[in-house]
Steps between C-alpha positions, in 0.01 A plus 500: 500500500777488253419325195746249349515599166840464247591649131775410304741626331773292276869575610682384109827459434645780298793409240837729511550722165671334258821575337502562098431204305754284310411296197646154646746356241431208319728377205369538198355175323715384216274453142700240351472113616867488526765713509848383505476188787261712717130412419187688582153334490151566617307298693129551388259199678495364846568130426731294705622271230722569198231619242632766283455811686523377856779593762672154474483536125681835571721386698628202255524779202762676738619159534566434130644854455825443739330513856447857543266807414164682594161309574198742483126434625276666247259770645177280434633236785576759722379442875436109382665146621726307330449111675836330394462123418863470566759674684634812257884451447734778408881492379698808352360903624125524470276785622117457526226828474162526623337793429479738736102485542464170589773341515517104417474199795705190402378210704654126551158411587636336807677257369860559358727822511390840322807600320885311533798733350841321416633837311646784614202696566141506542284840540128577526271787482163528633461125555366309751665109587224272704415190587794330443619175639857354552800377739644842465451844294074384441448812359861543347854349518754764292803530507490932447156621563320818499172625554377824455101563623472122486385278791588147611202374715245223596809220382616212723710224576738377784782762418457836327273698203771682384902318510755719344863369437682830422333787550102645531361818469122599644438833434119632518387135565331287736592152634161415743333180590693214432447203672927374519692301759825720423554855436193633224818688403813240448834612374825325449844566694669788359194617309422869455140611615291812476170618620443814376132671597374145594262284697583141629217415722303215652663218347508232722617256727792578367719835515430747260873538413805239505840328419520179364815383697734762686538800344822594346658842531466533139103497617311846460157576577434856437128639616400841452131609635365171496210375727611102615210415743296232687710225311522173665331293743658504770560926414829470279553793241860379393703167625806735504644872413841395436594764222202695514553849347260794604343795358216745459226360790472146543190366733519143668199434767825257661886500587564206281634734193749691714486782780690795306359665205175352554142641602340234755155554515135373365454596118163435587436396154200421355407150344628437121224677302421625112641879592502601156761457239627130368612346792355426862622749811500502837321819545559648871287798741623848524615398858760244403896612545548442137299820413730750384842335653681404187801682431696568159236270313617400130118439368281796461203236443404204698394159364157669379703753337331752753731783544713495825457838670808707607531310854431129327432197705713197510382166343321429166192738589446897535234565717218735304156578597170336592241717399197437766173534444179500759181540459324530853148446561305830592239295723685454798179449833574465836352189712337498827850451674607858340765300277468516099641314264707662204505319152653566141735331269864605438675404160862451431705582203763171578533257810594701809410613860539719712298677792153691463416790702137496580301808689168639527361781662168614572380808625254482822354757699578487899308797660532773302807430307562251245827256559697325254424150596777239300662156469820462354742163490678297201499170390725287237411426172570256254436607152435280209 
C-alpha cells in the first residue's frame, strides 16, 4: 500500500539586489546654543515636563530665541518615549531629529494633542506621534508640516490625527491606526499635499484622507507611490480626489481616491510591526502588487533606511528578505493506518508567511523492482 508520508521544504522569500548605497542626508547639528535668531538644543532625558533637558524645555529655549531653530534628541534616548504632560506648542520654523537607530516616540498619553504649530513650519525626522487626543489634529495641528521617516499612529478623536492648514508633506512615513471620525489625514481648502513613498492605512471609521469643507481649485494633493489602504469603516480611502495629482505607482485596495493614475488592488499589507529602523512599517509578502511597481522613486532608502532596490516598491517599506530556518525531525514512523506524521520547527528572521512545500518519499520494493513511493502538498504558514 502506499504510505502517507510528507518532507518539507521552506519556499523563502528572496530580496531583489540592491542599488548602491547613499549616505541619507541629515543637516549637520549646529555647536553653538544660538546662532543669530535660529537656536539649536539637545534634548537629553525622557521627561514630559519642563525640567532642564526635556523636549518642552527645548522647545521653550527655541521659544526665547525668536521662535525658530533645530531641536535634537541625544543618542542615549534614542528608541525611548517622551509622555508629554501637556500638549507641545510650536510658533516660528522648528525641525525635530531622532536618530536614525531608534528614533524617538512622543506621546499625549491620551489625553491632549502631541504637538500644535502656529509658525510657518514644522518638520520631523525619525519620530513617531501617538496617542494623542483632541477635537482635531490629536496627533498634530500645523499649519506647514513635514515628515520625513516619521509616523502618525495609534491617536484619536472625533476629527483627524494630523490637520494641516497650508500645506503637508509625508514622504517615507506612515499614518496607521487611528481611531478618527474624519479623515486620519485632514487638510484645509486650497492646501498643498504630498505623499511621497508613503503608507496611510487602517485608520478608522473615518477616511484615511479628506477636505475640511469643499475643496478649492487652489487645492493640490499630489501622491507619488504611496500605499492608501483599508481606511475607513464603512471602506473609505479618501472622502474626495478633487485635485489629486499622480505619479510613480500609487496602490488603493478602493475607487474612493480616483480611477486614473491609480493601482486598485489589495496591498495585502501586513499588520504595523517593529521592521527594523526607528519607526513602525507595514511590512507586506512577496505576492503583494506593491513589490517592485514603483516607478521614478526619489528615496533610495525606505523608513528603515533599508536600501530600495532598482525596481523599489511604493509606500514607506522595501520589501527584503526573511531568512527561514527548519529544523525537521529525522524520526518520522508510520501508524497502523499507513499515515505518518511529520514534525520540526521552522524559525523566522521577521513576521511573515508564506506557503511551505512539504514532500517525502520512500523507496519500497513491489516485486522485483523498487518504486518511488511519495506525498507531496503545501500548507500556509504564519511566521513569528
Amino acid at each position: 500500500h502506499a504510505v502517507n508520508l510528507l518532507g518539507l521544504a521552506a519556499l523563502g522569500a528572496c530580496a531583489d539586489e540592491p542599488i548602491a548605497p547613499r549616505n541619507p542626508s541629515t543637516p549637520a547639528h549646529k555647536s553653538s546654543a544660538q546662532t543669530g535668531e535660529w537656536v539649536t538644543v539637545t534634548v537629553t532625558n525622557t521627561s514630559g515636563g519642563t525640567d532642564v533637558g526635556s523636549l518642552r524645555w527645548a522647545a521653550a529655549q527655541v521659544a526665547a530665541g525668536g521662535g525658530s531653530g533645530s531641536i535634537w534628541m541625544d543618542a542615549k534616548i534614542a528608541g525611548d518615549t517622551i509622555a508629554l504632560d501637556a500638549e507641545l506648542k510650536l510658533a516660528g520654523m522648528v525641525y525635530i531629529y531622532a536618530p536614525i537607530e531608534g528614533g524617538i516616540t512622543i506621546s499625549g498619553k491620551d489625553q491632549h494633542r502631541v504637538i500644535s504649530s502656529t509658525g510657518e513650519r514644522l518638520v520631523l525626522y525619525n519620530v513617531t506621534i501617538t496617542k494623542g487626543f483632541a477635537d482635531y489634529g490629536s496627533g498634530i495641528s500645523a499649519v506647514e508640516l513635514g515628515l520625513d521617516n516619521s509616523n502618525v499612529q495609534h491617536n484619536r478623536g472625533p476629527r483627524s490625527a494630523i490637520f494641516v492648514e497650508r500645506s503637508l508633506y509625508i514622504g517615507n512615513g506612515t499614518v496607521s491606526g487611528n481611531a478618527t471620525g474624519g479623515p486620519a489625514v485632514e487638510y484645509a481648502s486650497g492646501a498643498q499635499v504630498h505623499f511621497d513613498q508613503a503608507t496611510l492605512a487602517y485608520n478608522s471609521p473615518g477616511p484615511g484622507l479628506g477636505v475640511n469643507g469643499y475643496p478649492s481649485y487652489a487645492t493640490k494633493v499630489m501622491l507619488n507611490n504611496t500605499i492608501i489602504s483599508n481606511n475607513g469603516s464603512p471602506q473609505q480611502n479618501c472622502s474626495s480626489f478633487f485635485g489629486f495629482v499622480y505619479l510613480g505607482t500609487n496602490i488603493s485596495n478602493d475607487w474612493s481616491c480616483g480611477e486614473v493614475g491609480i493601482v486598485v488592488a489589495n496591498p495585502l499589507l501586513l499588520p504595523l510591526a517593529n521592521n527594523g529602523g526607528p519607526v513602525m512599517t507595514h511590512a507586506f509578502t512577496g505576492y503583494s502588487p506593491a513589490r517592485n511597481a514603483g516607478t521614478n522613486c526619489t528615496y533610495d532608502t525606505d523608513a528603515r533606511y533599508v536600501y530600495r532596490d532598482t525596481k523599489c516598491d511604493p509606500g514607506a517599506y522595501e520589501f527584503d528578505r526573511t531568512t527561514v530556518t527548519i529544523t525537521i525531525d529525522p524520526n518520522v514512523k508510520v501508524d497502523a493506518t499507513g499515515k505518518a506524521l511529520l514534525t520540526g520547527t521552522i524559525k523566522c528572521s521577521r513576521y511573515d508567511y508564506f506557503r511551505l512545500a512539504l514532500e517525502l518519499h520512500q523507496d519500497q520494493k513491489v516485486g522485483k523492482q523498487v518504486v518511488d513511493i511519495h506525498s507531496a502538498g503545501d500548507i500556509p504558514i504564519e511566521c513569528s
